[in-house]
C-alpha positions in Angstrom: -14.3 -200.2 58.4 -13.0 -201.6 55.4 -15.3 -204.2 53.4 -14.8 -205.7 50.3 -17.2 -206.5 48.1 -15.7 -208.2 44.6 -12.5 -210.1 43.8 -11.4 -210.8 40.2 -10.7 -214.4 39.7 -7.5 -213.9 37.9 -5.6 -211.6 39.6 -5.2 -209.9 43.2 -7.6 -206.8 42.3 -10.7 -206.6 44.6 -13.6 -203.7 45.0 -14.1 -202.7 48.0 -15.3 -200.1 50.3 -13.8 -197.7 53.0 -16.2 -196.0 55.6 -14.3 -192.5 56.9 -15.2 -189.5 58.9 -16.8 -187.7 55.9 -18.0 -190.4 53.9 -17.2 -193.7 52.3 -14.4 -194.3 49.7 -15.2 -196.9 46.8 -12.2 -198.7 46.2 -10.0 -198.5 44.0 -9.5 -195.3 43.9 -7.2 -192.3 42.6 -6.9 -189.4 45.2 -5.8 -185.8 43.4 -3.4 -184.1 45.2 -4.1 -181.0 46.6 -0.7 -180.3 48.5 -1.7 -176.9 50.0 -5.3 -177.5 50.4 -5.6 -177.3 46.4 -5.3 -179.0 43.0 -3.8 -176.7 41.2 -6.1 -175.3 39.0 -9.4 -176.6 39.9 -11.8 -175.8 42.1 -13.6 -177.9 44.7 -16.9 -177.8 42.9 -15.5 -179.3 39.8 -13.5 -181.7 41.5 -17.0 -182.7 43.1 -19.0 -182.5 40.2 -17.3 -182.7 37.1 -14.1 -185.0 38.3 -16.3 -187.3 41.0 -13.3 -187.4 43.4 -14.4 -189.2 46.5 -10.7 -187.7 48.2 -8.2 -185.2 48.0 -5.0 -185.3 49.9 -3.7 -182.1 51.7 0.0 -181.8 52.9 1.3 -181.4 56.6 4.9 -179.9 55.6 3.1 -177.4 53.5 -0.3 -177.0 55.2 2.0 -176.4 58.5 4.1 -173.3 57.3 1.3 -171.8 55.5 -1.8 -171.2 56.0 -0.5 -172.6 59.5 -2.2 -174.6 62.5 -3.5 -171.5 64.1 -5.9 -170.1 61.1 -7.0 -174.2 60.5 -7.8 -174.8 63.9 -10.1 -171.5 64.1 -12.0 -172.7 60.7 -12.5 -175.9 62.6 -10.1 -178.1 60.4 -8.7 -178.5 56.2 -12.3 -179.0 54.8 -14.0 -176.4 56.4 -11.0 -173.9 55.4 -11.2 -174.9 51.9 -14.8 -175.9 51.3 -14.5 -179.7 51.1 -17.1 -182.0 52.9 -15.6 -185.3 51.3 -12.5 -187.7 52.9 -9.5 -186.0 52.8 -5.7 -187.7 53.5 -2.5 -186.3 54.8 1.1 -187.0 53.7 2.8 -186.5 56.8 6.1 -184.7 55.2 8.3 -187.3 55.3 8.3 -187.3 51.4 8.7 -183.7 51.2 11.9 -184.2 54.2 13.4 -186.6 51.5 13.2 -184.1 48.9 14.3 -181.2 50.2 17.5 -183.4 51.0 20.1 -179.8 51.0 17.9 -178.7 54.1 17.3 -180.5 56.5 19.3 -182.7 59.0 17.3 -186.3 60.2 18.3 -187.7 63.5 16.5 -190.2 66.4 14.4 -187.3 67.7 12.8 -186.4 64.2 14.0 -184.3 61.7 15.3 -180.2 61.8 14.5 -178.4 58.6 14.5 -175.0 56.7 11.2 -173.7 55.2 11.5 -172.9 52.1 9.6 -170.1 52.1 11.8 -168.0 54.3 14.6 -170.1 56.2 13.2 -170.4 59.3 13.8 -173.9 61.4 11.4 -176.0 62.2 11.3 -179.5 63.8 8.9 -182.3 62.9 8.9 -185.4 65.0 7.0 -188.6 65.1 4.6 -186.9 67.9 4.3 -183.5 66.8 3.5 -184.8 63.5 0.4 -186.9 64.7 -1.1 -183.4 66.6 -0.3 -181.3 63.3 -2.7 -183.7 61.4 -5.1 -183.7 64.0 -5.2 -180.1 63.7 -5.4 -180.3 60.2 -8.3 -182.9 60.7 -8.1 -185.1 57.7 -9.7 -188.3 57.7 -6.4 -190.3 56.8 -3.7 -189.1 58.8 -0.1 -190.9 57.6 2.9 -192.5 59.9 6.5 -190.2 60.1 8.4 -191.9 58.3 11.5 -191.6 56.1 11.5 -191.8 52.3 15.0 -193.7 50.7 16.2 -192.2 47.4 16.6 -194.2 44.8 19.2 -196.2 44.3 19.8 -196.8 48.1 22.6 -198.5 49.3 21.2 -201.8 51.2 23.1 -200.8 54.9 21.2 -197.1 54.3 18.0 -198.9 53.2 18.3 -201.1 56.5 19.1 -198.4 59.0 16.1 -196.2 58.0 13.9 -198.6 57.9 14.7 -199.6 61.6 14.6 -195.8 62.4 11.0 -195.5 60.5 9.8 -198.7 62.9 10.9 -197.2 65.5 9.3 -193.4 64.5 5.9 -195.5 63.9 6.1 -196.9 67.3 6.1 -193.5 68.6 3.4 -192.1 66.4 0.7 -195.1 67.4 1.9 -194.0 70.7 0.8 -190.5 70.4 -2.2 -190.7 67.8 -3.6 -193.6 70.3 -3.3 -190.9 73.6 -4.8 -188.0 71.8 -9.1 -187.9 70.5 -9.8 -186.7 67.4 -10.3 -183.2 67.3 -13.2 -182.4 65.4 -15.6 -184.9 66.3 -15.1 -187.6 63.7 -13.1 -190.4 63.2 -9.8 -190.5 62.1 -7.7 -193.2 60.7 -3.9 -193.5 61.0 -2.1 -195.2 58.2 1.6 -196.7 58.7 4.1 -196.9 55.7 6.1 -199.9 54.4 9.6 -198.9 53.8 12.8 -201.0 52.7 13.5 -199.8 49.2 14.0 -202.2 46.5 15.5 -204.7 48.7 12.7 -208.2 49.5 14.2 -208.8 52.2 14.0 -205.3 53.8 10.6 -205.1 52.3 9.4 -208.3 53.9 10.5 -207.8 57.2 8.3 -204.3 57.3 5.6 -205.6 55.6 5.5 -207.8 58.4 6.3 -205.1 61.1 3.4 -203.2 59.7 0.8 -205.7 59.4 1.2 -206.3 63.2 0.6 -203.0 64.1 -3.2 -203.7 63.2 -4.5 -200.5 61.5 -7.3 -199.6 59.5 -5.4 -198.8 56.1 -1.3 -200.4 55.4 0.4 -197.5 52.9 3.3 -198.6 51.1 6.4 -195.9 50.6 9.4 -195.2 48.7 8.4 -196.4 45.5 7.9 -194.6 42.1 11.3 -193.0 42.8 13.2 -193.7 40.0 13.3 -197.4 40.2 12.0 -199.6 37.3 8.9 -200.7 36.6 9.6 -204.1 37.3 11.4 -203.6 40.4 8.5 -201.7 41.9 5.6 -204.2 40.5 8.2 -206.8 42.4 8.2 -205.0 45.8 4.3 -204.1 45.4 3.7 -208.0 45.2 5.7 -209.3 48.2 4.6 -206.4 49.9 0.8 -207.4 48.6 1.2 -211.0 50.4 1.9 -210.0 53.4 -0.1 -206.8 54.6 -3.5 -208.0 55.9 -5.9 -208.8 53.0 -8.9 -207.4 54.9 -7.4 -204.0 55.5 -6.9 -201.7 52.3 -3.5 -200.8 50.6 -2.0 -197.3 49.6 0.8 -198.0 47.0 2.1 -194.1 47.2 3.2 -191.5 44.7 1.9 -193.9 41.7 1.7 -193.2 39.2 1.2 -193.8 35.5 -2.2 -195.3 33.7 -0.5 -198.5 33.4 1.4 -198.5 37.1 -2.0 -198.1 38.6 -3.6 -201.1 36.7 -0.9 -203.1 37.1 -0.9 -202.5 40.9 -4.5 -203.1 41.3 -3.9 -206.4 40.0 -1.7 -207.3 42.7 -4.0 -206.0 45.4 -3.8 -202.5 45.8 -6.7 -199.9 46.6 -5.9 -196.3 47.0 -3.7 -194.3 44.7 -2.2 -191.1 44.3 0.2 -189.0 42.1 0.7 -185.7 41.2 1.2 -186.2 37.8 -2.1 -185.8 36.2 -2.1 -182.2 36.7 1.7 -181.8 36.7 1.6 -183.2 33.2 -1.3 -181.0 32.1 0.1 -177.7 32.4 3.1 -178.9 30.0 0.2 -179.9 27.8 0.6 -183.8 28.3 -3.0 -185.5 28.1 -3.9 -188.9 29.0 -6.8 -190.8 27.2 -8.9 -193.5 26.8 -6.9 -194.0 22.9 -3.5 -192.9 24.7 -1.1 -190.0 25.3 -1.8 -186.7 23.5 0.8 -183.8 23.3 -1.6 -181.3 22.3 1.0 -178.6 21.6 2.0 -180.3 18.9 1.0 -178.9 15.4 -0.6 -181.6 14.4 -3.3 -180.8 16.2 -4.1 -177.6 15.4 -7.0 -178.3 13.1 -8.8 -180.9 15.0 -11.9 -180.3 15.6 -13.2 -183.9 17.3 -13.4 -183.9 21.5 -9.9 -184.3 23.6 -11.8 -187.7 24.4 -15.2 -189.2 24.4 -14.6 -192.0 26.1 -13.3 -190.7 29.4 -13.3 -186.9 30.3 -15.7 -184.3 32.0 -18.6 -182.7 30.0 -16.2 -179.7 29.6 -13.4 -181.4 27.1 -16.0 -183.5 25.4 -17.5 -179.7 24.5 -14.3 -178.3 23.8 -11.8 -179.5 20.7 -8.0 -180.3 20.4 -7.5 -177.6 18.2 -9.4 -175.2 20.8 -7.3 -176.7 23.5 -3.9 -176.0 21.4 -4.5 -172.6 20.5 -5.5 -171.9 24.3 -1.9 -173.2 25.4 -0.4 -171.3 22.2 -2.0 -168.0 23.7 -1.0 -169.0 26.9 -4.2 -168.4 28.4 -5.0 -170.0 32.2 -7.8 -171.9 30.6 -5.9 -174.3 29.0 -4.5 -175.1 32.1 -7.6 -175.7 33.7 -9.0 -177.5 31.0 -6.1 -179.9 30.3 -6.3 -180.5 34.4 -9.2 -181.2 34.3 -9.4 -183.6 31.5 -6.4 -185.4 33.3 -7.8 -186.1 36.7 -11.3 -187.1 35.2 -9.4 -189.8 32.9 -7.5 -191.2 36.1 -11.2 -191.2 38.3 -12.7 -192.8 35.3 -9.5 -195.5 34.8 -10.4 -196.7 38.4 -13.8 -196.4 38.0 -13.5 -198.9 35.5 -11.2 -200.8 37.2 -14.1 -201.2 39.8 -16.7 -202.5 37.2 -14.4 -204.6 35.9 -13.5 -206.3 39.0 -17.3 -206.8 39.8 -17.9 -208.3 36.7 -14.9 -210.5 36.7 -13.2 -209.1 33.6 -10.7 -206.9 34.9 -7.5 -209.0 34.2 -8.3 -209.6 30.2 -9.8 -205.8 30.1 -6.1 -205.0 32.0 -4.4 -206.9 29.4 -5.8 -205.4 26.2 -6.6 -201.8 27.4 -2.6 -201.2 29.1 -0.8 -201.5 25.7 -3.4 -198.7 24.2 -3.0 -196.4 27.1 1.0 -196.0 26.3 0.8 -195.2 22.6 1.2 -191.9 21.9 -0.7 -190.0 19.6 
């Protein structure tokens, strides 16, 4: 059940709330991204404790060929494997089908692929993709669906998205015959598709929303296309999913792509790039972006950022933090990843009390322009 509990009064942003099998989700919200049942570099206790992450997401492609379903369903499902009690969400592998584009072949039935681990075929298909994630047992189990490149040509856009319709009819049809395996409540999440084309984009917005399920996700954005064309598609998409159901704008993204999507009405984000970023040394903050390899700070001696990070980077200084990536020690890595996902927790955190309070659209406007300086 989703409730909300705020709106802003000048914009689409709203708090709200999300009740799951392991918990509730206050919204909005930034999952990490714990592909194969990990963020790189951090371990659940600190993502509990230090980072205040209400949900991870876990991957089917790669949770599939390794650990494998056999090993998950003997530890009774992803969070007992890993040691996770809160919501979790699974990307059903459609993305990963798009990107591994030299191996695999898509057709009606689903789609043949090579791991790439050691070349051995596989077949994922709208149904076997539903009893994979109930195997897995996340909370949030995503639609099959196909991600366009970008750009897409419109006749491409049009013909996958009619095959993705057609996939989610299939996957409703399944996830609605099977229970949930492990004794809670699961919710199944279908994906708006149709590139950067409104038309497209309207007609499965409108496909979607009459399926009637508990969370709408919205796909094949944030790759590659500008700002402005995804902002574009992210609104008409916005007006048309169900306003009492929350929204998953996927893949996003940057400080200022997530505020500006909240503003038109989306709740649940997530993107690799927070930890990606930090182990290339790339730190967001509360002031901006900081390359902390840089020389310039290796004699600073203030925080990485007071405003916005964990206990452990307030302790720790830039100059610390540099000389750790210029001995290439593993701690920078952890401590820059850290630092990254606590700033996006606290960014939407903010967000939050800034809807409730009804300031969020001027605190938008003034804080976006600091977030993209960089330092």
């Amino acid at each position: 059940m989703f409730t909300i509990s705020a709106k802003d009064p000048h914009s689409n942003a709203r708090a709200g709330k999300l009740q799951t099998g392991h918990g509730e989700i206050l919204t909005p919200i930034f999952m990490p991204v714990g592909t194969q049942g990990s963020v790189k570099g951090i371990h659940q206790h600190e993502l509990d404790q230090e980072v205040k992450a209400q949900i991870i997401l876990g991957n089917t492609y790669h949770l599939y060929l390794r650990p494998g379903l056999e090993i998950l369903e003997r530890a009774g499902g992803l969070h007992n494997f890993i040691g996770w009690q809160k919501p979790m969400l699974t990307d059903s592998g459609g993305y990963q089908v798009y990107s591994l584009s030299g191996m695999r072949k898509i057709k009606e039935e689903g789609v043949k692929f090579q791991s790439h681990i050691d070349g051995s075929y596989h077949l994922f298909t709208p149904e076997n993709v539903m009893d994979i994630q109930r195997t897995i047992g996340a909370d949030i189990m995503m639609a099959f669906d196909e991600c366009t490149p970008y750009p897409c040509e419109f006749n491409y856009a049009k013909k996958s998205m009619g095959m993705t319709h057609r996939w989610l009819k299939r996957c409703i049809q399944r996830f609605d015959e099977t229970e949930n395996k492990y004794g809670y409540h699961q919710i199944f999440a279908p994906i708006v598709q149709g590139s950067t084309y409104p038309d497209l984009r309207k007609e499965s917005s409108e496909f979607i929303a009459g399926c009637g399920r508990e969370l709408n996700a919205i796909g094949g954005l944030s790759v590659g296309e500008p700002h402005e064309d995804m902002y574009a598609m992210t609104d008409l998409v916005c007006q048309i999913l169900p306003a009492d159901k929350p929204r998953y704008l996927m893949g996003v993204g940057l400080p200022e792509n997530i505020l500006e999507s909240i503003a038109l009405g989306i709740d649940f984000f997530d993107c690799v790039l927070p930890t990606r970023n930090a182990r290339h040394g790339i730190l967001y903050t509360s002031a901006g972006v900081i390359h902390i390899k840089n020389a310039k700070w290796k004699d600073d001696l203030n925080p990485i950022d007071t405003q916005s990070s964990s206990h452990l980077s307030q302790k720790h200084s830039k100059a610390y933090l540099r000389h750790l990536f210029q001995a290439g020690e593993m701690l920078a890595l952890q401590i820059a990843s850290l630092h990254n996902l606590c700033f996006f927790l606290w960014l939407v955190e903010t967000a939050r009390d800034k809807i409730i309070s009804g300031e969020f659209a001027a605190w938008k406007n003034h804080i976006i322009p600091t977030l993209r300086q960089k330092l």
